[in-house]
C-alpha positions as CSV (number, residue, x, y, z in Angstrom):
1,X,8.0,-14.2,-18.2
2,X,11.5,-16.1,-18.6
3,X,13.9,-15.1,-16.1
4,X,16.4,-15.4,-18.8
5,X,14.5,-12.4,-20.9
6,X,17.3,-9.5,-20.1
7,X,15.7,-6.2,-18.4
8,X,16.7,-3.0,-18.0
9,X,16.6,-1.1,-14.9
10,X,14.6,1.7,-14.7
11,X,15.9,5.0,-13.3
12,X,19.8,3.4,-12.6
13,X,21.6,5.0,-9.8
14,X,20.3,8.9,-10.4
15,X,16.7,7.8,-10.0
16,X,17.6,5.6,-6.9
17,X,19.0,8.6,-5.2
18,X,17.3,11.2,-6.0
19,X,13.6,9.5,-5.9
20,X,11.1,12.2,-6.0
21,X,13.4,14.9,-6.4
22,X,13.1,15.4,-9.8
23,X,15.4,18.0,-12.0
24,X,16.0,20.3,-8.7
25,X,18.5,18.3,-6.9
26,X,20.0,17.3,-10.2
27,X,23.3,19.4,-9.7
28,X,24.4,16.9,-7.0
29,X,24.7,13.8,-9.5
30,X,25.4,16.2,-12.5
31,X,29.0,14.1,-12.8
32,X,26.7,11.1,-13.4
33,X,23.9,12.2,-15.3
34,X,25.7,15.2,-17.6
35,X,22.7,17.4,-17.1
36,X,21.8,16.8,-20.7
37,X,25.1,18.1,-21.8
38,X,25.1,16.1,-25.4
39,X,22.4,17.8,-27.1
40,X,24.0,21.0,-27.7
41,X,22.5,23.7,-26.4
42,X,21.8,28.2,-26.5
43,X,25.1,30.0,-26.3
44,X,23.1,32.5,-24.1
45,X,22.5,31.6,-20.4
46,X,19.3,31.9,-19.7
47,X,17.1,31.1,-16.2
48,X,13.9,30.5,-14.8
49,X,11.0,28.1,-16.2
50,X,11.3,27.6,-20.0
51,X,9.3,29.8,-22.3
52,X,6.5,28.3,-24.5
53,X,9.0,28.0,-27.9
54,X,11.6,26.4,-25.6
55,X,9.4,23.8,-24.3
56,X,7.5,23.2,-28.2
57,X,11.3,22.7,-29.7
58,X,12.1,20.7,-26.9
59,X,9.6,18.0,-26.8
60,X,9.5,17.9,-30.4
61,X,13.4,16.9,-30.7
62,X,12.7,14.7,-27.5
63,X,9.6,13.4,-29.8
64,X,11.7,13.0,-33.0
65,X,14.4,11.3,-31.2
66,X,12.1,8.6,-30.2
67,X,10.4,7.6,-32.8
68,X,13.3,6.9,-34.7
69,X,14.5,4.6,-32.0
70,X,17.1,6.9,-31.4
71,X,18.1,6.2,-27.6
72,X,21.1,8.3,-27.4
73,X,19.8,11.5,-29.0
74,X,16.5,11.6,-27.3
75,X,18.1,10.8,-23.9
76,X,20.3,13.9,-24.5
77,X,17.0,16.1,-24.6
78,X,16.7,14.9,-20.7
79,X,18.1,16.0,-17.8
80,X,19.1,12.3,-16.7
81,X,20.7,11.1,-20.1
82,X,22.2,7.6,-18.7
83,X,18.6,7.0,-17.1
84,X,16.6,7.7,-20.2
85,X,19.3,5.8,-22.3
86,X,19.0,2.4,-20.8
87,X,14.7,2.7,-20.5
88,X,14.6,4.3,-24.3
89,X,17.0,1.2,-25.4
90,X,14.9,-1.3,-23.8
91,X,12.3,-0.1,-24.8
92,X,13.0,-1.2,-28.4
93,X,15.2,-4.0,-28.1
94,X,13.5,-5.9,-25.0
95,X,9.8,-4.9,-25.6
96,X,10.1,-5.3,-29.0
97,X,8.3,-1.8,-29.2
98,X,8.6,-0.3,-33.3
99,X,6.8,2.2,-35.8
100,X,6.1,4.5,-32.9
101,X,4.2,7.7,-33.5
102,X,3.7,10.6,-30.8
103,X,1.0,13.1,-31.2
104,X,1.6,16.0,-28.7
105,X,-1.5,17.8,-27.0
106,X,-1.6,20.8,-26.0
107,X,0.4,22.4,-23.5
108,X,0.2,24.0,-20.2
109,X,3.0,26.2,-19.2
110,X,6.2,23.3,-19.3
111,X,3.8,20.3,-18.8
112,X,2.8,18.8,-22.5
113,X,0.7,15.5,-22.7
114,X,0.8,13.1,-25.9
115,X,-0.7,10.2,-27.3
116,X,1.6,7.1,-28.3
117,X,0.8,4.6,-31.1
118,X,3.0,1.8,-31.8
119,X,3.7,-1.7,-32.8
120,X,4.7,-4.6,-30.7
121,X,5.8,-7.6,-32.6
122,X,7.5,-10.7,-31.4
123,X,7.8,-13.9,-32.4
124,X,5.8,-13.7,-35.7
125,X,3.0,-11.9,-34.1
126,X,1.8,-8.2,-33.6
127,X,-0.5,-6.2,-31.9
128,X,-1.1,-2.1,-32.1
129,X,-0.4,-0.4,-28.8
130,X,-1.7,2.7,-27.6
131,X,-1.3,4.7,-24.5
132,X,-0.9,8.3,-23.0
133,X,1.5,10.3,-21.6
134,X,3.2,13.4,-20.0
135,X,5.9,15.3,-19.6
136,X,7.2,18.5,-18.2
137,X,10.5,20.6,-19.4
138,X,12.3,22.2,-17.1
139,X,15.8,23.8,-17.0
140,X,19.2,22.4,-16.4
141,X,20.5,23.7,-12.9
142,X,24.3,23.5,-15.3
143,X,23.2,23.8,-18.8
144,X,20.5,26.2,-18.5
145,X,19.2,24.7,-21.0
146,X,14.9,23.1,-21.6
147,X,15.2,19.5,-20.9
148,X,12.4,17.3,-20.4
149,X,12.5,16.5,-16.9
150,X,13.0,12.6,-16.6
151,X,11.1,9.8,-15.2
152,X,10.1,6.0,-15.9
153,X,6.3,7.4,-16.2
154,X,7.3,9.9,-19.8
155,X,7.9,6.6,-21.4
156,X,4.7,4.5,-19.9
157,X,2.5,6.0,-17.6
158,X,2.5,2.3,-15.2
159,X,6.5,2.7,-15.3
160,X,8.2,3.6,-11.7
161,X,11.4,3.5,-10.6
162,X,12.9,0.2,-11.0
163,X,10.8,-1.2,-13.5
164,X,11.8,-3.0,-16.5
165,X,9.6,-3.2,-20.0
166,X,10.2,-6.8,-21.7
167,X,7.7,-8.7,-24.6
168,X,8.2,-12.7,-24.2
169,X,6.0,-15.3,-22.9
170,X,4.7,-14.5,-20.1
171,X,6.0,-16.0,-16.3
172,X,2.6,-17.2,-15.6
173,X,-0.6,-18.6,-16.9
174,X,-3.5,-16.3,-17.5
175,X,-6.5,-16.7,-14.8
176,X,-9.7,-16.1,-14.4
177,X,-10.4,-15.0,-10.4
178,X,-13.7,-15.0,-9.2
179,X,-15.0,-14.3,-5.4
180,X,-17.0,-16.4,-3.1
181,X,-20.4,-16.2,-5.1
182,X,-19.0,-17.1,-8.7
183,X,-18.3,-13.1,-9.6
184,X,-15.4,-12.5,-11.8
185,X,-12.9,-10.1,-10.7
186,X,-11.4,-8.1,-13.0
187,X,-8.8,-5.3,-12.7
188,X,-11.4,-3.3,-14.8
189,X,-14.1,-3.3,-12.4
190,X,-12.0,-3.2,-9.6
191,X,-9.1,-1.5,-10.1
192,X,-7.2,-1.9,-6.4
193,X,-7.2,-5.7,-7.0
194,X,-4.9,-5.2,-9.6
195,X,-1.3,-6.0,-7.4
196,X,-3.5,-8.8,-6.3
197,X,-4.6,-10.5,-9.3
198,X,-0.9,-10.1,-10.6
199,X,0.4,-11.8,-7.3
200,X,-2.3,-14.6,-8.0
201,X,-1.5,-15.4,-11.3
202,X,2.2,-15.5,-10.6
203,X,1.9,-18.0,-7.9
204,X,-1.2,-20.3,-9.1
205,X,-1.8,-19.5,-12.9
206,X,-0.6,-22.9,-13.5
207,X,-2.6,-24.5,-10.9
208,X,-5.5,-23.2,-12.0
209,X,-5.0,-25.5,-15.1
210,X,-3.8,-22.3,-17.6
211,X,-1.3,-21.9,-19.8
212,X,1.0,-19.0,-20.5
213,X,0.6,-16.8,-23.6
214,X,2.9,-13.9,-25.4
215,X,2.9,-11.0,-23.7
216,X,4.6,-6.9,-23.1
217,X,4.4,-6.5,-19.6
218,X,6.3,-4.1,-17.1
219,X,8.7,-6.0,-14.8
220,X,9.3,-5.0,-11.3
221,X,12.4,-5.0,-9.4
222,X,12.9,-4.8,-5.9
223,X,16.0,-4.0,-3.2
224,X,17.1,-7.5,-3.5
225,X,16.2,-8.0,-6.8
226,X,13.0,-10.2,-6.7
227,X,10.1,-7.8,-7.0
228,X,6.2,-8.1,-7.2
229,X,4.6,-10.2,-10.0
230,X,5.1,-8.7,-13.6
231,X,2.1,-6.3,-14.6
232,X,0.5,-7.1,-17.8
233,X,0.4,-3.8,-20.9
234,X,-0.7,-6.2,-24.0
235,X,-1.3,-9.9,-24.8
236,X,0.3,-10.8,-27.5
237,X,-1.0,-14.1,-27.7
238,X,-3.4,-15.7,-25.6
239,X,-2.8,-18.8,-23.5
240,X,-5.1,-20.6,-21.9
241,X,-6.9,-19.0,-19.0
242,X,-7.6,-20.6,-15.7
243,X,-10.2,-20.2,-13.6
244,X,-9.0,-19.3,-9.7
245,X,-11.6,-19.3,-7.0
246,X,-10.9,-16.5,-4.2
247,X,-12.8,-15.5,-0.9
248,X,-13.4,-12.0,-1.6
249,X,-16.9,-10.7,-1.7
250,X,-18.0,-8.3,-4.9
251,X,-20.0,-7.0,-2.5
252,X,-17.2,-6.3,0.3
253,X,-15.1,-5.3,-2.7
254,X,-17.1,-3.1,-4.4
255,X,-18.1,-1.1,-1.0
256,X,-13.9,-1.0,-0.1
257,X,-13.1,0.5,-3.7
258,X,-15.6,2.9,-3.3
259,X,-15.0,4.1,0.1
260,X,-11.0,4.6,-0.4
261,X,-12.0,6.7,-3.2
262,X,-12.9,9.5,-1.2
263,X,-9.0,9.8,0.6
264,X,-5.9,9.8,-0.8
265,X,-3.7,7.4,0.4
266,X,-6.0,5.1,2.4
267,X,-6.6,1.3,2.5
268,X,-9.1,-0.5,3.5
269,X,-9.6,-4.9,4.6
270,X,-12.1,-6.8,5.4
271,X,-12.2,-10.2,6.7
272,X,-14.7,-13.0,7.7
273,X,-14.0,-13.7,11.2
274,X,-15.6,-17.1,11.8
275,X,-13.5,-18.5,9.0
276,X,-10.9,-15.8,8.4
277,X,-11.7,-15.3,4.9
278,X,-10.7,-11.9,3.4
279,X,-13.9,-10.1,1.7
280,X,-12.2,-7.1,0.7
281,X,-8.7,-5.6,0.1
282,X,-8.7,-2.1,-1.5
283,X,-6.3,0.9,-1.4
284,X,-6.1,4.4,-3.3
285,X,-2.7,4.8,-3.8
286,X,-0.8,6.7,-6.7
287,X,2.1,4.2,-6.0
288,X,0.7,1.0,-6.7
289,X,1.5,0.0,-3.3
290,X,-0.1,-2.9,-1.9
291,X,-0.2,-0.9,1.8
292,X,-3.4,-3.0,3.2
293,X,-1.3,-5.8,3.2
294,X,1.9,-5.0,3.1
295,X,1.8,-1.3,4.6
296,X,4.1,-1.6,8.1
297,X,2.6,1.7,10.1
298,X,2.4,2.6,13.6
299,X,-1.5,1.6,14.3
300,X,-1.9,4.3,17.2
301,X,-5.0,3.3,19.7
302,X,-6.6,0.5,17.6
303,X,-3.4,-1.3,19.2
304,X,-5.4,-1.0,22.5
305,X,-7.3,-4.2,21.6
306,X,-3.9,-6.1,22.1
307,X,-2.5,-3.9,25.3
308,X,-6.1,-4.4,26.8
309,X,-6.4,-8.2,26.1
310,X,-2.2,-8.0,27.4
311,X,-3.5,-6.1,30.6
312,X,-6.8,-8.5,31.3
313,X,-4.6,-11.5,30.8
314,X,-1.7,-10.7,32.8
315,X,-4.3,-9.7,35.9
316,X,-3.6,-6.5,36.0
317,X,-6.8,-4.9,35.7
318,X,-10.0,-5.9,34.2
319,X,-12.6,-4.1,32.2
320,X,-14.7,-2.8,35.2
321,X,-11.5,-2.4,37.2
322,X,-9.2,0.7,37.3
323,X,-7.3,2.5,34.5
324,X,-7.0,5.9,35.7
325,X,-6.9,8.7,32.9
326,X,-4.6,11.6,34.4
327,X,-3.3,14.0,31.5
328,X,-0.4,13.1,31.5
329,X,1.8,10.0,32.2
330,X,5.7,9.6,32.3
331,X,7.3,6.3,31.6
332,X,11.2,6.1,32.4
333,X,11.3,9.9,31.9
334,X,9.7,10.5,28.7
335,X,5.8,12.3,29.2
336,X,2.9,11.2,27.1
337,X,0.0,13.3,26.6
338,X,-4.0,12.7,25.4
339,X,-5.4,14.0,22.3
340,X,-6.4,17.9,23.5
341,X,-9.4,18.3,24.8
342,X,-10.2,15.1,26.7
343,X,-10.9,15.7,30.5
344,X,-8.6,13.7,33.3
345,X,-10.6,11.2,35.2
346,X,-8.6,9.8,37.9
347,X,-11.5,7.2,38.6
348,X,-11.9,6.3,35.0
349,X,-12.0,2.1,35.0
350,X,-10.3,0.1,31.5
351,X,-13.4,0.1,29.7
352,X,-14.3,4.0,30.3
353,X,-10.8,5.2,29.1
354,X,-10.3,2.2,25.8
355,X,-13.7,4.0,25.2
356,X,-12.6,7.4,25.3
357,X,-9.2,6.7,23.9
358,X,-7.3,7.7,26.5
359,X,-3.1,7.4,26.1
360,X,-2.5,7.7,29.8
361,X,-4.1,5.0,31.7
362,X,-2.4,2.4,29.3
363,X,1.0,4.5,29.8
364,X,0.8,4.2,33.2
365,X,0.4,0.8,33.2
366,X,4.2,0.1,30.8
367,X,6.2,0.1,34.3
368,X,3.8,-3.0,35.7
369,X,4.5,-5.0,33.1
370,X,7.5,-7.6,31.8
371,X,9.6,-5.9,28.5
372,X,8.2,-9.2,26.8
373,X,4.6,-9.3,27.6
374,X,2.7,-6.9,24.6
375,X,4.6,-8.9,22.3
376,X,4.3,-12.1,23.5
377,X,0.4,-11.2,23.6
378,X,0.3,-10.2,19.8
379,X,2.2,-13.4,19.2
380,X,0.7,-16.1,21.1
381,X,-3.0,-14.9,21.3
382,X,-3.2,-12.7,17.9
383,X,-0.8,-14.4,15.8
384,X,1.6,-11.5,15.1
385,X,4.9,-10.6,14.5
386,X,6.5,-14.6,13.2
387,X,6.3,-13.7,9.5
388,X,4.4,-17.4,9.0
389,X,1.1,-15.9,7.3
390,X,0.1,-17.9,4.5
391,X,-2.7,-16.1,2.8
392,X,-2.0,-16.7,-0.8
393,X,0.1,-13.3,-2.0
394,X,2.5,-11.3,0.2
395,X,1.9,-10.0,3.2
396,X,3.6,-8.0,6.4
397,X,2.6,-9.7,9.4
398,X,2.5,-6.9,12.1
399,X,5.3,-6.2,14.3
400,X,5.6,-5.9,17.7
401,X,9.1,-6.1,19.2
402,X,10.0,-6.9,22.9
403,X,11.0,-3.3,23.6
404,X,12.1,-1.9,26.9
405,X,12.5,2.2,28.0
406,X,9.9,4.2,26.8
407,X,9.0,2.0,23.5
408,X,7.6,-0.3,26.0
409,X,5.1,2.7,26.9
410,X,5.0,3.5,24.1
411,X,3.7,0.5,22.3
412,X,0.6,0.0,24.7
413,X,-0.6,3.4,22.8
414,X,0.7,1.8,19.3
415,X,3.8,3.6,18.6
416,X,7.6,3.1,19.2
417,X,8.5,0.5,17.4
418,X,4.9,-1.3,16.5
419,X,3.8,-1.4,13.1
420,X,1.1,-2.7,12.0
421,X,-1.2,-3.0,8.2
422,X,-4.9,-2.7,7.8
423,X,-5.2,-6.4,7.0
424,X,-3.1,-6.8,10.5
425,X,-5.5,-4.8,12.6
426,X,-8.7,-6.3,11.1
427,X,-7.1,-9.7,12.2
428,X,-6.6,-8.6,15.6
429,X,-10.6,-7.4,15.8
430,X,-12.0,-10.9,14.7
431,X,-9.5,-12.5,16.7
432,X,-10.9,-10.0,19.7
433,X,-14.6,-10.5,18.5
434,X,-14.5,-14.6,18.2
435,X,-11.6,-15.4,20.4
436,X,-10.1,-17.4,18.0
437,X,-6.7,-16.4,15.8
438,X,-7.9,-17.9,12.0
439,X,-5.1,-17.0,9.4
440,X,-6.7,-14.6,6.9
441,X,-6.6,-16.2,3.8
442,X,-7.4,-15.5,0.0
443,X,-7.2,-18.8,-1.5
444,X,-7.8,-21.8,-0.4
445,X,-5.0,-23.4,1.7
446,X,-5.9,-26.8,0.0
447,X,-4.7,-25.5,-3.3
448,X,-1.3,-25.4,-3.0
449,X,-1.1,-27.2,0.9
450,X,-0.1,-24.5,2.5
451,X,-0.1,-24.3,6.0
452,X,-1.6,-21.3,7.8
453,X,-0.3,-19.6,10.9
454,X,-1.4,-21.0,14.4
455,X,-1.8,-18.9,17.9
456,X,-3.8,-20.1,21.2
457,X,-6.2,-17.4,20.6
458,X,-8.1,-15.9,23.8
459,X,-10.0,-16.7,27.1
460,X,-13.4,-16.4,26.9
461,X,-13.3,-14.2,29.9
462,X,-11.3,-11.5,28.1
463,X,-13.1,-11.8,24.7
464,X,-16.4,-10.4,26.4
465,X,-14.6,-7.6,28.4
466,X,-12.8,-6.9,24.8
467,X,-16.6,-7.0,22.6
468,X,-18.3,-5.0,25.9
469,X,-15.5,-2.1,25.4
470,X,-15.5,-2.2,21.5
471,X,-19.0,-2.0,21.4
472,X,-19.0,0.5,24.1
473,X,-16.4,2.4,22.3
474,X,-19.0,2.0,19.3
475,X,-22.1,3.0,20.8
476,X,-21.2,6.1,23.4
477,X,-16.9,6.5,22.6
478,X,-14.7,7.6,19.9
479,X,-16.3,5.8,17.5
480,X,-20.1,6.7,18.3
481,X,-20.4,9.4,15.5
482,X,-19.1,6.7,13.0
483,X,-20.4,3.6,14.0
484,X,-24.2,5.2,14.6
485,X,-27.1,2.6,13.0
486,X,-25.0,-0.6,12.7
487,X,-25.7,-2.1,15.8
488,X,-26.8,-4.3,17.8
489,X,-23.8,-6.5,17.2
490,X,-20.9,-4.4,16.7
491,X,-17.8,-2.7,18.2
492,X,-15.2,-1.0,17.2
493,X,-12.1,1.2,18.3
494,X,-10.1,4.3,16.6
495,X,-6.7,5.4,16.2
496,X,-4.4,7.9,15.3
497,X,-0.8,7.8,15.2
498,X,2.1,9.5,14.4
499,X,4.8,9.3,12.0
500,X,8.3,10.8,11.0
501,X,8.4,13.9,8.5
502,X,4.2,13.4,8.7
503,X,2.4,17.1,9.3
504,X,-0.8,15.3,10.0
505,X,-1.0,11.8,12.0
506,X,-2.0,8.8,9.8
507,X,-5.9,7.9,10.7
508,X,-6.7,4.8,11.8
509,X,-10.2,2.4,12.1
510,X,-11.2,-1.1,13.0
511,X,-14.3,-2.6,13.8
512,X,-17.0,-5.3,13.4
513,X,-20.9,-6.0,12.8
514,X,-22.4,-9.5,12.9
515,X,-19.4,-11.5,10.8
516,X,-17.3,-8.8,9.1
517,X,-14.4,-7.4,11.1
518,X,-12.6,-4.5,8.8
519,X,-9.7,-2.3,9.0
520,X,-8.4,1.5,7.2
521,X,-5.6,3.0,7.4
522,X,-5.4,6.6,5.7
523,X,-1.7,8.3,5.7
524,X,-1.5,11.8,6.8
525,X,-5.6,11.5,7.2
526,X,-6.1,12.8,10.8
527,X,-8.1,11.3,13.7
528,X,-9.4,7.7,13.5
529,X,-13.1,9.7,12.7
530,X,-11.7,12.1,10.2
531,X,-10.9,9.7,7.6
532,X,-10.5,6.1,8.2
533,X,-13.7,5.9,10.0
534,X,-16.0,6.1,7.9
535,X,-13.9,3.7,5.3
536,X,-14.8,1.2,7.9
537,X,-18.3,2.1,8.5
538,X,-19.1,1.7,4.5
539,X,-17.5,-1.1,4.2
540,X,-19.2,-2.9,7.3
541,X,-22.7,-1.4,5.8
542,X,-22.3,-2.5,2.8
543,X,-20.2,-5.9,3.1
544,X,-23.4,-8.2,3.8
């Protein structure tokens, strides 16, 4: 849509601050926000959750309020007025939203859902909208009194913090994406492509020969004030679609959306190694974050490819040579443990303990080894850490930092200061797997002449020792109880890793079988088997 179109945004500073919070930390902006002092209020003070006839007269003035296009008033009925204000304004005067009706459902305890039908009309032409809802009353923490408890997603369910609703023509040309065998790819049929096939058709809707329509759509705003491509609600008026060839696989796909399914928070990509091609991108997120390709995590042991590819290439051990697993290891006075319950072996060689995941013998190595030389690794061999990926939509592009002191230990194991996404780590296995660093890519770079990313890739001598440990690691390791049936041309390596404020580590899985290298990440989802494992393993079954 126009830049010019004016957009309000959503949340302001209450919603910035307190985030997730919700009505409980209220009392620290209360200055700012007023606590839903306007409305008037019970000359009683009362406490605890609001009864049942506090919450139906609530909602129903909140309702009233709204449908009249009554900003102020219904804003009042919430416990961030200012917030609500600037959304409920915008949401008649720059999405052009009118004759709005609200049918409540019924209610459980404070939470009451409802059914919005409405007109959008712009430019001579109109279209009926129609959507659900929820909300939840609560109780002012300085009022006392039942407000409904605010956030962008009361007004539009695809609303978050920072969002903006605006009806003009659109910023970008309709398309048509279809994958690598001529199947269209819809948000419908696979709903985590939708961030995707919003970033696609904001960069290449025009060079796909389309041409914009009419259009509400929700507007996203970021720290700096750029923000992902606008998300399409309603087209007003058509343009002219173009059709946008992509690499993914419906297959691939189809196997990656159904596998992240099954964990919350968990993403999932697959890539062709020969050519680099991406098959699949998925993620089940409640967010809307894009976190398989622009997630930046700590990628625990499935950052041993690179430290074991670092080690070989630097001479200091091979895969047959020794990496001794004692359990425990101190680097520059800080002590690093194994996962509980795997047995010391002080004879173990590099291939033994990469197969049996072992923290130690990679720690002990940190002191042997330059400040510079995992990162220079990751970025001369595996093409990490420049920010110079040119895939065709935004991505992170792993990050590996030339640390020193126990980060340098620590980032053989994949922690300290590494981070790392799932579309990063299944890079790194078809760069291990085929020796050579090919960009990922979703589009072709002939489209728009971009130029991809460039690294020297590996020695063949330490691309076998890396595909004899992954498939070792596959057929007898860590990964053995996932992996089981794929063979005889596959590998693979798992991962956990820990994170700040995280009760459980995030779970971590990468691997390969004949030309499909894949990559899951699942936040707070345990060991590398518990979760992300057997992402991987469905996706790699299934991807062919």
């Amino acid at each position: 849509m126009r830049s010019g179109v004016k957009g309000v945004v959503i949340g302001g500073v209450c919603a910035a601050v307190l985030g997730g919070a919700g009505y409980g930390a209220y009392n620290i902006l209360s200055a700012l926000s007023g606590d839903g002092a306007t409305g008037g209020g019970s000359a009683s003070v009362k406490s605890g959750p609001p009864g049942g006839d506090e919450v139906k007269d609530t909602t129903a003035k909140f309702f009233a309020a709204w449908e009249k296009g009554d900003a102020h008033t219904a804003a009042s009925y919430t416990n961030y007025p200012v917030s609500a204000e600037q959304l409920l304004t915008a949401y008649g005067d720059d999405a052009h939203i009118t004759g709005v009706h609200i049918t409540p459902g019924a209610a459980t305890g404070t939470s009451v859902p409802f059914t919005v039908r409405a007109t959008v009309s712009y430019g001579g032409a109109s279209k009926p909208l129609a959507y659900e809802s929820r909300l939840t009353v609560v109780r002012g923490r300085t009022t006392h009194r039942p407000l409904v408890d605010w956030k962008p997603s009361v007004l539009h369910p695809r609303l978050r913090t920072g969002d903006t609703l605006v009806t003009d023509a659109s910023a970008a040309a309709p398309i048509q994406a279809v994958g690598r065998d001529g199947t269209v790819l819809t948000k419908q049929k696979y709903p985590s492509l939708g961030p995707v096939l919003d970033e696609l058709r904001k960069r290449y809707g025009d060079k796909a020969g389309g041409r914009a329509g009419v259009e509400l759509a929700v507007r996203h705003t970021g720290p700096d004030g750029a923000g992902p491509a606008d998300t399409p609600l309603l087209t007003l008026v058509a343009g002219r679609t173009g059709k946008l060839r992509t690499t993914l696989s419906a297959s691939a796909q189809a196997a990656a959306e159904t596998a992240v399914m099954k964990y919350p928070n968990a993403s999932v990509v697959a890539v062709k190694p020969s050519t680099g091609e991406i098959l699949a991108v998925a993620n089940n997120r409640t967010d809307g974050f894009d976190a398989a390709l622009l997630g930046e995590r700590p990628p625990g042991s499935t950052m041993k490819i690179i430290s074991a590819a670092t080690l070989i290439d630097h001479g200091k051990t091979t895969a047959n040579g020794p990496a001794p697993c004692p359990s425990s290891a101190v680097s520059l006075s800080q002590t690093f443990h194994n996962l509980r319950g795997l047995q010391p072996d002080e004879h173990a060689t590099l291939s033994d303990s990469f197969a049996r995941s072992c923290n130690t013998a990679f720690v002990k190595f940190a002191d042997e080894l330059e400040p510079g030389s995992l990162a220079a690794e990751a970025q001369d061999r595996f093409g990490l850490g420049r920010n110079n990926w040119q895939i065709g939509v935004p991505t992170f592009d792993g990050r590996v930092p030339a640390a020193g002191g126990p980060d340098k230990a620590a980032g053989l194991i994949g922690q300290g200061q590494v981070q790392m996404s799932p579309l990063n780590m299944a890079s790194v296995t078809a760069t291990a797997m085929t020796g050579a660093f090919r960009q990922p890519v979703l589009v072709p770079l002939s489209l728009d002449h971009r130029e991809p990313a460039h690294a020297r890739g590996l020695p063949s001598g330490t691309v076998a020792q890396l595909r004899a440990m992954m498939k070792r690691t596959a057929t007898s390791g860590t990964a053995a109880p996932i992996m089981s049936g794929l063979g005889p041309d596959f590998g693979a390596k798992t991962g956990s890793a820990e994170s700040d404020g995280q009760a459980r580590s995030d779970s971590w899985f990468t691997g390969y079988r004949n030309d499909v290298a894949a990559a899951a990440m699942v936040q707070d989802g345990g060991h590398g088997i518990d979760a992300a494992g057997p992402i991987v393993a469905s996706v790699l079954r299934n991807a062919g």
